[in-house]
N, C-alpha and C positions, 0 to 999 in steps of 0.2 A: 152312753155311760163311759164309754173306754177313753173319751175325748178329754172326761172330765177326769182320768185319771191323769190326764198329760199336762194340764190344766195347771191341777194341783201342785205336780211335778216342777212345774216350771216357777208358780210362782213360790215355794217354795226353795228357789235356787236362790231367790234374790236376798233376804232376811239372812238366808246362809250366809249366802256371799258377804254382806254388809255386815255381820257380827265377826264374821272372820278381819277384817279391815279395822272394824272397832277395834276387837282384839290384840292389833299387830301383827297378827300370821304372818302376814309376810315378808315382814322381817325376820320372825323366830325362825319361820321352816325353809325360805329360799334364800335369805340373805347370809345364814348360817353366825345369826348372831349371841346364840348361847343364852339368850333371856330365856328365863322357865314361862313352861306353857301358862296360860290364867288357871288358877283353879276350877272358878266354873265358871262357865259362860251364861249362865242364870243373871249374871247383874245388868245385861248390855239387854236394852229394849228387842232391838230386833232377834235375838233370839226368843224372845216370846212368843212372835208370830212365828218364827221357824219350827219351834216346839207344837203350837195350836194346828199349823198346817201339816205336819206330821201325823198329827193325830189325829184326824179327819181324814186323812189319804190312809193310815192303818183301819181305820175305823170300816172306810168304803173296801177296801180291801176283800175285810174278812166278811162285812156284806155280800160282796161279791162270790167270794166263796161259797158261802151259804147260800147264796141261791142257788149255785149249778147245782151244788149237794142236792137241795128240794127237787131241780128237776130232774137228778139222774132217781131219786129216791120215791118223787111221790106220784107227780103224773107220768114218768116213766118214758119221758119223750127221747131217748137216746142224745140228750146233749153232750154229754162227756166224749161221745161215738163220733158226735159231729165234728166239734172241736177237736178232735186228738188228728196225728196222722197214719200213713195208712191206709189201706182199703175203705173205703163208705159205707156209708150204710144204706142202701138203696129205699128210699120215699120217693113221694109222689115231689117234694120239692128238686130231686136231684135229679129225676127220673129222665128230662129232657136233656138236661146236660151227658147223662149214662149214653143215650141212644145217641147222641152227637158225635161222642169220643167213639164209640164200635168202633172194630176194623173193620172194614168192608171186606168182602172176599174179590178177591184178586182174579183177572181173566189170566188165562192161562195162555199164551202166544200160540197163533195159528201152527 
């Protein structure tokens, strides 16, 4: 799932990038040539898909939200506990890792 937010992320960079260029950006903002910004960028195709990909990556988002909510809320599995940092929460999935990291007890020299 997390892949598909980087996914989205990326291709999302490209529509940006190309409505910016449509636009002239980069004349207005690095050339410093005093043309007014476009009004809206609504009329250049590619930001259409910048707009649709947007709104598919806030969409999965708040998906995403909402599922941790259900798991911290309904079956109560400690995900919020797991994901956060901090101390753990000790389960059977951490459990060998727990016994790995112990300090051992140190010999004391003869």
């Amino acid at each position: 799932m997390h892949y598909g937010f980087y996914v989205l992320v990326v291709l999302m960079a490209g529509p940006g990038f190309a409505t910016a260029l449509a636009a002239g950006l980069p004349e207005i903002v690095f050339a410093g040539s005093g043309a007014p910004l476009p009004k809206s960028f609504a009329a250049y195709p590619t930001f259409q898909a910048h707009f649709w990909l947007a709104s598919v990556l806030v969409g999965f988002i708040v998906l995403h939200v909402l599922a941790a909510l259900h798991h911290q809320l309904v079956p109560r599995d400690g995900l919020l506990r797991r994901m956060g940092f901090g101390r753990r929460a000790f389960t059977s999935a951490t459990a060998g890792d727990r016994l790995w990291r112990q300090e051992r007890p140190r010999e004391s020299p003869p």
